[in-house]
DOBAGU-507517 format. One record per residue (C-alpha): residue in three letters; residue number from 0; chain; x, y, z. Coordinates in pm, whole numbers. Example, Ala and Ser with C-alpha at 12.3 -4.5 7.8 and 13.67 -1.06 7.14 Angstrom:
<rs>
code, pos, unit, c1, c2, c3
Ala, 0, A, 1230, -450, 780 $
Ser, 1, A, 1367, -106, 714 $
</rs>
This chain:
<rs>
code, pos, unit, c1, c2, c3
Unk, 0, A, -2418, -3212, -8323 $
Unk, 1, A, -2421, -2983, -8617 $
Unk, 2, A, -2631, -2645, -8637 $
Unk, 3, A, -2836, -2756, -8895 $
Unk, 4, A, -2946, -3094, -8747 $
Unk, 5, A, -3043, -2932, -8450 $
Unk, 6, A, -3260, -2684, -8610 $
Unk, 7, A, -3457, -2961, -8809 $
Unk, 8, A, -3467, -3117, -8461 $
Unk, 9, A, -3807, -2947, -8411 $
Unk, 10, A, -3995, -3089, -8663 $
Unk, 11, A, -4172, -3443, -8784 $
Unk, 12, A, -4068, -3669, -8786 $
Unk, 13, A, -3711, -3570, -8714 $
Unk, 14, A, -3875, -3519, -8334 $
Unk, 15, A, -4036, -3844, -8247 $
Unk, 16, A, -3689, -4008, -8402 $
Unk, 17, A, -3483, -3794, -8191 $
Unk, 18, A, -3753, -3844, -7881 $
Unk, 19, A, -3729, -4237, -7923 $
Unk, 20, A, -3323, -4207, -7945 $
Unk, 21, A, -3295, -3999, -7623 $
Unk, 22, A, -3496, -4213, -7425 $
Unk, 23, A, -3293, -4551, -7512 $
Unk, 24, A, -2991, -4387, -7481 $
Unk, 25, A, -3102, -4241, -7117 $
Unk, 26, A, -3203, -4608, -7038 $
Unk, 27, A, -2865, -4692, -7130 $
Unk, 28, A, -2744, -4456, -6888 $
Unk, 29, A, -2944, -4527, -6611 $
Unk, 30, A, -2736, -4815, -6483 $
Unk, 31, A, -2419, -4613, -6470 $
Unk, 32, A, -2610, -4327, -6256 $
Unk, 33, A, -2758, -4610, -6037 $
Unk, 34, A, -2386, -4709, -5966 $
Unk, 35, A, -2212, -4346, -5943 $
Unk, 36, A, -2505, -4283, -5680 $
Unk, 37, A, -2475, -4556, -5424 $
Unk, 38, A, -2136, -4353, -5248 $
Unk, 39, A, -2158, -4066, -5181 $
Unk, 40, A, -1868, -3936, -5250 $
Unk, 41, A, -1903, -4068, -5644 $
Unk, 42, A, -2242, -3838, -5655 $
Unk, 43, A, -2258, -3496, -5826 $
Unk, 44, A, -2221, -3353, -5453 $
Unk, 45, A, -2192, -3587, -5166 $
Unk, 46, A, -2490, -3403, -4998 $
Unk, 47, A, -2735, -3498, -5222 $
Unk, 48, A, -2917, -3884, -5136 $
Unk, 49, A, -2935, -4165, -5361 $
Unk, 50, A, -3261, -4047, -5507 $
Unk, 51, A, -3185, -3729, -5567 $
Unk, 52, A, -2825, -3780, -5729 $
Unk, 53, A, -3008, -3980, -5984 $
Unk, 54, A, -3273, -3738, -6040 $
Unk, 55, A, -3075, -3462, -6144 $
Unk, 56, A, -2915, -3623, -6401 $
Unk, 57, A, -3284, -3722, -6502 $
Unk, 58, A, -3381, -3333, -6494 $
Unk, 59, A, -3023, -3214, -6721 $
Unk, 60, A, -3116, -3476, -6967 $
Unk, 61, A, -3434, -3393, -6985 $
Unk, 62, A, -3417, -3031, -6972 $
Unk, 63, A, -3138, -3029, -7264 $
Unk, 64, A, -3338, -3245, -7526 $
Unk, 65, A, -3669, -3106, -7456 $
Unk, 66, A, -3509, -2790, -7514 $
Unk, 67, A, -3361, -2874, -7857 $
Unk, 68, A, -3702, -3031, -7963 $
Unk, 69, A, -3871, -2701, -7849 $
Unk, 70, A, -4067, -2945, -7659 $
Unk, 71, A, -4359, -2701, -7429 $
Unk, 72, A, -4637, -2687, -7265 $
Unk, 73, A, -4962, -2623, -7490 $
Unk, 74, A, -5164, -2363, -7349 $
Unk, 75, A, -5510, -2366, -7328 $
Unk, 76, A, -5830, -2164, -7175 $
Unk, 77, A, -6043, -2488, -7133 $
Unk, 78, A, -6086, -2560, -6770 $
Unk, 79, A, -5917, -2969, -6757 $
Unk, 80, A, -5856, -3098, -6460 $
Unk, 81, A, -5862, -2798, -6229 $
Unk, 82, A, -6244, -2732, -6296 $
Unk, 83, A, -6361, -2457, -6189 $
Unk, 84, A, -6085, -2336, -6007 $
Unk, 85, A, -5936, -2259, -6329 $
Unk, 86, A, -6048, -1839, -6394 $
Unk, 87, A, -6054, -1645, -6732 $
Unk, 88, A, -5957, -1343, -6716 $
Unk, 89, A, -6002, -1058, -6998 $
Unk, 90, A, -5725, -762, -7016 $
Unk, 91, A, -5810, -451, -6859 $
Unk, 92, A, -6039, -186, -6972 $
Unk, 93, A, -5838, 89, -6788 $
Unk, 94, A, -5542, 229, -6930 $
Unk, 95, A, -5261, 69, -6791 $
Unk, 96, A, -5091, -85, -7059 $
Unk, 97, A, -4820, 200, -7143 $
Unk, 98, A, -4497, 243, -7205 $
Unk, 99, A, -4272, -74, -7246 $
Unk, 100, A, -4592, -276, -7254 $
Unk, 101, A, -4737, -73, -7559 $
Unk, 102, A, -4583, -280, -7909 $
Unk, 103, A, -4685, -271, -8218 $
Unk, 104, A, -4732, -657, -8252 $
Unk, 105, A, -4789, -756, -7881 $
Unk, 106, A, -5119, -659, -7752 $
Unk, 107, A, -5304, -809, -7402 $
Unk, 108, A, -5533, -1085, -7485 $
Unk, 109, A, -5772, -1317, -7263 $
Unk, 110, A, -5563, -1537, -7033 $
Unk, 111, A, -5609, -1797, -6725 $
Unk, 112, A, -5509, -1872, -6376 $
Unk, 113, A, -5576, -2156, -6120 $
Unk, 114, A, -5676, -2086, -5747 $
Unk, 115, A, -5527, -2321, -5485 $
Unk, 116, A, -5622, -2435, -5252 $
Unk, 117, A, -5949, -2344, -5361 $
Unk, 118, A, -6139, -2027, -5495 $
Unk, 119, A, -6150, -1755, -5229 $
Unk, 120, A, -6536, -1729, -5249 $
Unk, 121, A, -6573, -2028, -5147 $
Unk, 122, A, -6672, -2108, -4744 $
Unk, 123, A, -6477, -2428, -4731 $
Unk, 124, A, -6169, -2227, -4546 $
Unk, 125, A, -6248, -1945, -4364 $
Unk, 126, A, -5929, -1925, -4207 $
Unk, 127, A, -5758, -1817, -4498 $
Unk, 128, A, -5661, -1432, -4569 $
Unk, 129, A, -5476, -1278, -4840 $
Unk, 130, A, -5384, -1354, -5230 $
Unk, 131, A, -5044, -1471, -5356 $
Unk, 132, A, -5012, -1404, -5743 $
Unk, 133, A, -4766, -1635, -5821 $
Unk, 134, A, -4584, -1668, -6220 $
Unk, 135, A, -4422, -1980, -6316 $
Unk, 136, A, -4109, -2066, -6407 $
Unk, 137, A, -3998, -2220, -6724 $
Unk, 138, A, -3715, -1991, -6914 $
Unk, 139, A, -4063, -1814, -7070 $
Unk, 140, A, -4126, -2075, -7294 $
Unk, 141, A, -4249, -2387, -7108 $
Unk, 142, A, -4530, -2402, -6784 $
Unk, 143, A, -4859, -2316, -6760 $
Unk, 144, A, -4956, -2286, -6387 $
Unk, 145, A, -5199, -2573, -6389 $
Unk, 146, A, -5191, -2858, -6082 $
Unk, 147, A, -4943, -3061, -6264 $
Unk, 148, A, -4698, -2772, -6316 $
Unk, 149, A, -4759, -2587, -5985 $
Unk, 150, A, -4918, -2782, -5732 $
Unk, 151, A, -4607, -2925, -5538 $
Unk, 152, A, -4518, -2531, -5499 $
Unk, 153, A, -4839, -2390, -5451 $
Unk, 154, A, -4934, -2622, -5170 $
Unk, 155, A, -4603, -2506, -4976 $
Unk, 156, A, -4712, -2156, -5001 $
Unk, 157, A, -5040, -2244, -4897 $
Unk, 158, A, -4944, -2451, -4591 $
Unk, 159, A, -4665, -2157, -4450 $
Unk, 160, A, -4864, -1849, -4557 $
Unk, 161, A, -5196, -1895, -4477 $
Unk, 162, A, -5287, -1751, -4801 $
Unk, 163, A, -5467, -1865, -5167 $
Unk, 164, A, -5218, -1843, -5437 $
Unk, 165, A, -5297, -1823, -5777 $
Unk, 166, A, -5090, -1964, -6017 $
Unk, 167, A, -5084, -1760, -6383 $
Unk, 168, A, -5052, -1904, -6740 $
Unk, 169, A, -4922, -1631, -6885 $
Unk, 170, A, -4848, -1631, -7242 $
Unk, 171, A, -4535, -1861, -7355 $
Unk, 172, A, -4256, -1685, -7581 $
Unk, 173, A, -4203, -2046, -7719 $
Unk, 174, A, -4561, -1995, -7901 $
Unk, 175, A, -4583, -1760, -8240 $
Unk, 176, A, -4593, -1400, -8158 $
Unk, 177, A, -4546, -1410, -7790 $
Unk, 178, A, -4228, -1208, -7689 $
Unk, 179, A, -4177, -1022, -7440 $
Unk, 180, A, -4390, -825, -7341 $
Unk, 181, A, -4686, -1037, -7360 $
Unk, 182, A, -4606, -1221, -7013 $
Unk, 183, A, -4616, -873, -6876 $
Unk, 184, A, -4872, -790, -7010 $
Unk, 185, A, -5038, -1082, -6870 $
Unk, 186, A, -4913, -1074, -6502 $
Unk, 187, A, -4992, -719, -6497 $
Unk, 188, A, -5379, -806, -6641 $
Unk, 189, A, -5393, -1063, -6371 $
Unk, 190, A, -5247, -811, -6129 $
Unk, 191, A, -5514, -568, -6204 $
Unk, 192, A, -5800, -838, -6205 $
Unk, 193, A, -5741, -859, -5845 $
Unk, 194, A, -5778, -573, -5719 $
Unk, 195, A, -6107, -540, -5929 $
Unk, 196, A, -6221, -817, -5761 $
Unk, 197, A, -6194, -651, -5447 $
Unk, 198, A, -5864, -776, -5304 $
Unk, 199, A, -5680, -442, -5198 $
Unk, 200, A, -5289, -436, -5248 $
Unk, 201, A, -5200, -470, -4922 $
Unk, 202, A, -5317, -820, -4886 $
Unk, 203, A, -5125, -966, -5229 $
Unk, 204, A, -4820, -1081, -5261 $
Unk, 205, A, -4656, -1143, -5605 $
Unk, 206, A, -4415, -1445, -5625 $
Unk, 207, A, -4242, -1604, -5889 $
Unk, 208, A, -3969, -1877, -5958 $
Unk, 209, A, -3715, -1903, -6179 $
Unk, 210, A, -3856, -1704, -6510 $
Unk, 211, A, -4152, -1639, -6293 $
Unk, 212, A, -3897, -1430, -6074 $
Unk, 213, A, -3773, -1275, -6340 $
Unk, 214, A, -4123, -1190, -6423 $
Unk, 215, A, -4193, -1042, -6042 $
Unk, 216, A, -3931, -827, -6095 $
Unk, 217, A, -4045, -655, -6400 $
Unk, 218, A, -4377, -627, -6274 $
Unk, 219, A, -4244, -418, -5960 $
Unk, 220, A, -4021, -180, -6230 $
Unk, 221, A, -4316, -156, -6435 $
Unk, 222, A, -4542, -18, -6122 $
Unk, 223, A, -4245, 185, -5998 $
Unk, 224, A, -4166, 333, -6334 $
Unk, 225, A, -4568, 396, -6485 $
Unk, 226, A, -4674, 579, -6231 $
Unk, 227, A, -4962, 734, -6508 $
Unk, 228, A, -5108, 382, -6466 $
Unk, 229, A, -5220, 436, -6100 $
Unk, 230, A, -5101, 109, -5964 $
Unk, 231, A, -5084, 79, -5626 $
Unk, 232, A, -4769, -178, -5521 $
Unk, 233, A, -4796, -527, -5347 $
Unk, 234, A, -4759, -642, -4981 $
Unk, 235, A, -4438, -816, -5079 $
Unk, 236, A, -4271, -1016, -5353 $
Unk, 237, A, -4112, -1375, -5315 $
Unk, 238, A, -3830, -1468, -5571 $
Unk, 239, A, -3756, -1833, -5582 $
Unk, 240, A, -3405, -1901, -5792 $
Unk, 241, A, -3535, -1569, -6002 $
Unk, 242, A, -3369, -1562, -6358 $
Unk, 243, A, -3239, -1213, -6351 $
Unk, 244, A, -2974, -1222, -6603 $
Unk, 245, A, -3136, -1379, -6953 $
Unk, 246, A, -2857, -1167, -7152 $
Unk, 247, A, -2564, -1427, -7023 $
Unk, 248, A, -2731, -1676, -7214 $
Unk, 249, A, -2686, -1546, -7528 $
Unk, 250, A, -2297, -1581, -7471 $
Unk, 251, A, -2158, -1939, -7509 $
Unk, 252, A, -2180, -2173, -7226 $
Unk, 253, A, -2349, -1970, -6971 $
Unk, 254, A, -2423, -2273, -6754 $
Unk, 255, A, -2170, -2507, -6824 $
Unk, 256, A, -1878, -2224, -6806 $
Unk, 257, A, -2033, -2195, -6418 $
Unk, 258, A, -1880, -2358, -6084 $
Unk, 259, A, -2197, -2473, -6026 $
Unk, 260, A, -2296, -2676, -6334 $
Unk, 261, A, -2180, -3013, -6227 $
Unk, 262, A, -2400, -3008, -5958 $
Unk, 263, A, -2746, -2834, -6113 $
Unk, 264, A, -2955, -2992, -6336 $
Unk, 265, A, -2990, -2632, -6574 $
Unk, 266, A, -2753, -2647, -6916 $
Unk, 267, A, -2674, -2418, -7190 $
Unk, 268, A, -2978, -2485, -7446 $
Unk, 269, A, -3244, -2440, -7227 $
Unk, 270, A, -3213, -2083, -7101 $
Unk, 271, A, -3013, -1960, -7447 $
Unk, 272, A, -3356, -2124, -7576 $
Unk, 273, A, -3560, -1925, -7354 $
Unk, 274, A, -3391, -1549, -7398 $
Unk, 275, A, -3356, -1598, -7755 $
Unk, 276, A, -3765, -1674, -7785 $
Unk, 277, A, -3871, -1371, -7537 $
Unk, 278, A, -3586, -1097, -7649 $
Unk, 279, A, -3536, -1290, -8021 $
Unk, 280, A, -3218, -1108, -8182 $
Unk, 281, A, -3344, -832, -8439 $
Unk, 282, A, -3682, -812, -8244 $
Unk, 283, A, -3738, -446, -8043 $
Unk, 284, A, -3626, -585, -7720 $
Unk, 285, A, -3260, -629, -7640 $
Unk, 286, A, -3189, -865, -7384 $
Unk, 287, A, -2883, -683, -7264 $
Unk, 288, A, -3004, -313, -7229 $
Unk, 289, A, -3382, -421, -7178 $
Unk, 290, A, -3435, -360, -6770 $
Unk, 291, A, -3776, -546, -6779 $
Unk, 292, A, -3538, -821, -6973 $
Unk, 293, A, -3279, -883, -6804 $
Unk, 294, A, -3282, -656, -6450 $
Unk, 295, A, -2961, -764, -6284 $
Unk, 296, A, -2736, -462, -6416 $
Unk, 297, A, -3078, -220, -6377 $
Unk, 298, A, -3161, -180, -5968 $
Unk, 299, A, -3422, 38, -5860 $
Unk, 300, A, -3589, 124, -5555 $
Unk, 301, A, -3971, -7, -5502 $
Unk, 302, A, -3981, 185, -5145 $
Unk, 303, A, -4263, -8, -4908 $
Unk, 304, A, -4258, -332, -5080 $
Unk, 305, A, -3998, -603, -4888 $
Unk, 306, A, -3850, -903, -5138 $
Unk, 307, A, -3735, -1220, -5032 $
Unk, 308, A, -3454, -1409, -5289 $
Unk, 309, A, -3407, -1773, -5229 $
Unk, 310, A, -3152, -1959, -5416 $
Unk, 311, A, -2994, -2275, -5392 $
Unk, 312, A, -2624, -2273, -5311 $
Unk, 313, A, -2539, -2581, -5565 $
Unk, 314, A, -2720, -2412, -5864 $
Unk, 315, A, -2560, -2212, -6159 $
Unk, 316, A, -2793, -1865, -6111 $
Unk, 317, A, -2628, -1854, -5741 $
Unk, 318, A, -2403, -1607, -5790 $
Unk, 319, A, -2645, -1373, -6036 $
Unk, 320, A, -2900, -1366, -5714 $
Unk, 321, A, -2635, -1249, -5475 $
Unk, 322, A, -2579, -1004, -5677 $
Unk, 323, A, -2912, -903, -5752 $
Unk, 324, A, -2960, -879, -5389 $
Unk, 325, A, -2702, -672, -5322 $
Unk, 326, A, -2753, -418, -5591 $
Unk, 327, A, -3124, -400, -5518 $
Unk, 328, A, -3010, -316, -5090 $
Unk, 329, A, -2797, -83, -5253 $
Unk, 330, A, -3068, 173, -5403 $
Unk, 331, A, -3278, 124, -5095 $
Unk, 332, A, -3467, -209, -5094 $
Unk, 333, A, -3559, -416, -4790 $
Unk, 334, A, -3457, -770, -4948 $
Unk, 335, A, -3479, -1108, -4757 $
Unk, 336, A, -3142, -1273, -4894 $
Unk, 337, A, -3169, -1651, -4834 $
Unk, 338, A, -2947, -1925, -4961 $
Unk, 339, A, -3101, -2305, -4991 $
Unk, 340, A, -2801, -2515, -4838 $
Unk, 341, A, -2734, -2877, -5068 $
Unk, 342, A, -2976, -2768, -5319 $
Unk, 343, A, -3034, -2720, -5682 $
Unk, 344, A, -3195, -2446, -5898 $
Unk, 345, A, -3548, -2437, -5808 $
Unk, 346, A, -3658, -2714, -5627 $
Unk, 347, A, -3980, -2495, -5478 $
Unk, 348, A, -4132, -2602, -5809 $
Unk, 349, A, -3975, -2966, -5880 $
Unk, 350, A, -3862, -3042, -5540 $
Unk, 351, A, -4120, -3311, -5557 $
Unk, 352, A, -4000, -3481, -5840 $
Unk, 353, A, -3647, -3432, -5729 $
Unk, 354, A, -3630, -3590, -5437 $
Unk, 355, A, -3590, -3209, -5223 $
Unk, 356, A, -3911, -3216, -5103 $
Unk, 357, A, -3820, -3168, -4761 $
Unk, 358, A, -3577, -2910, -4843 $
Unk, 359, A, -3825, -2698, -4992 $
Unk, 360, A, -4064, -2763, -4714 $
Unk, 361, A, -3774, -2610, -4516 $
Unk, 362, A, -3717, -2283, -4753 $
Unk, 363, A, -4068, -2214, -4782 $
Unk, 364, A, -4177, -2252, -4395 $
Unk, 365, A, -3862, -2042, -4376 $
Unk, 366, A, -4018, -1739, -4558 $
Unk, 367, A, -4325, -1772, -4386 $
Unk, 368, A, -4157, -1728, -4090 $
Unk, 369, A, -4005, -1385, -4227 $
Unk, 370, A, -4368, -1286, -4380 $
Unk, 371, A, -4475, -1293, -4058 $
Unk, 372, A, -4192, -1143, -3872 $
Unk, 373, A, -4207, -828, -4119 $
Unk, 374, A, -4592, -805, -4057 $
Unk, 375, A, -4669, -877, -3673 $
Unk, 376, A, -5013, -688, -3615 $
</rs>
């Protein structure tokens, strides 16, 4: 497909055109899959069950076009479906926005969150303790936090944590004038809103999957690095399939090129989509010398604070994490390192829809486990 259809791809009614084509020519396609996925040894690994061999072809298609068509989640502070579970939350009055999150164009704004199970002020489980912020994933520009987006994940943290999460919608890069840093800006506002409402840092822990990790990451640099804003650090931090190398996507096939694309459901347009709306080229931020960007070539040490990195050993960021594991254990850091056997790139958050629920029933139940090893009273 040439350049310049696929940037008029976008727009009406080349969209809806494009839309309607996609989905008959995935209909076509279905039989085929339904074939290649009875044997196993004819599916894209022969680990993965009938179900889920056809569901990751599902996701790639999916993921590619709605890529192309810039297709995203539209954000909104009205509560929907989640009620009143859904919080607004104003930026900060203190002066904590320095540094990297200081920009010209960028500035913190009012933003929203869900609580799951419920809101902590509520008496309906007492038996609860402890917050887990928790960022999306999404390649920056798609996700928003809400039950359908993050309630498959948030109820696994939930059920092997003991804890309330709550999930952020942090600003979307795919939206006009929402680079980086205004998702930092926003997880650090929500951050920040916490411990105003009383929760002290020792009881949260920040998670994030996928662009969320990536997110969890900067966060930690940012408290390390600023210590003028007075932040005191988390309990812990969860990574689940954390993005920590957006800059490869801006080089040509940076999923395909990988040993692990025939069996993940992430391509090439999606991410490349994703860096190229949060670092755009000619913007201030470089996604290849930005830390807060793109943190796998930039370890530091966040003494006191343990991580735990999942991935899955069949997706294409696989070998990124490792490394990022490695590096970050090499300044200092207590990290968790733990590899998802016979599954994809983040199935904590579609692991549902994928057919890996169990799985990531498994890999979560597996960190709790390690929470509470690293914390015995």
């Amino acid at each position: 497909m040439s350049s310049l259809i696929i940037s008029l791809l976008p727009y009406q009614p080349i969209k809806t055109l494009y839309i309607a084509l996609i989905a008959l020519t995935t209909a076509i396609r279905l039989p085929l899959w339904f074939l290649t996925s009875i044997l196993s040894s004819t599916r894209l690994n022969p680990s993965y069950t009938f179900k889920q061999n056809i569901m990751v072809h599902v996701a790639k298609i999916m993921v590619h076009h709605s890529s192309l068509v810039h297709s995203h989640s539209a954000l909104t502070l009205a509560p929907g479906a989640e009620g009143d579970r859904f919080e607004r939350i104003k930026p900060s009055t203190k002066d904590i926005y320095k540094a990297v999150l200081e920009d010209k164009d960028i500035k913190p704004t009012e933003i929203g969150g869900t609580w799951y199970p419920d809101i902590p002020s509520r008496p309906s489980d007492k038996k609860r303790s402890g917050i887990i912020l928790h960022f999306h994933g999404g390649a920056f520009v798609d996700g928003d936090g809400r039950i359908k987006n993050l309630a498959f994940g948030a109820g696994l943290l939930t059920k092997h944590t003991n804890s309330y999460v709550f999930g952020l919608q942090y600003r979307l890069a795919s939206d006009p004038g929402c680079r980086f840093p205004a998702a930092l800006q926003d997880a650090l506002t929500a951050y920040q809103w916490l411990l105003d409402c009383g929760h002290a840092a020792s009881e949260i822990i920040i998670s994030g999957d996928s662009a969320g990790g990536n997110l969890v990451v900067a966060l930690l640099r940012y408290i390390v690095d600023t210590p003028s804003a007075h932040l005191p650090k988390p309990k812990a931090a969860l990574l689940w399939a954390a993005w920590v190398n957006p800059a490869r996507c801006l080089h040509p096939y940076p999923c395909s090129s990988n040993r692990n694309y025939g069996t993940d459901y992430l391509e090439d347009a999606f991410p490349e989509w994703g860096v190229r709306s949060y670092a755009p080229p000619g913007s201030p931020v470089d996604a290849h010398t930005n830390p807060y960007v793109s943190p796998l070539k930039h370890p530091f040490r966040c003494e006191g604070v343990p991580i735990w990195c999942q991935f899955g050993d069949l997706e294409v960021l696989a070998d990124d994490i490792c490394q990022f594991a490695e590096k970050m254990r090499g300044v200092g850091n207590e990290v968790g390192l733990s590899e998802t056997k016979k599954a994809p790139h983040d199935v904590f958050i579609l692991g549902g829809e994928t057919g890996f629920a169990d799985t990531a029933d498994r890999m979560v139940g597996e960190m709790g486990a390690w929470l509470r090893g690293r914390f015995r009273d």
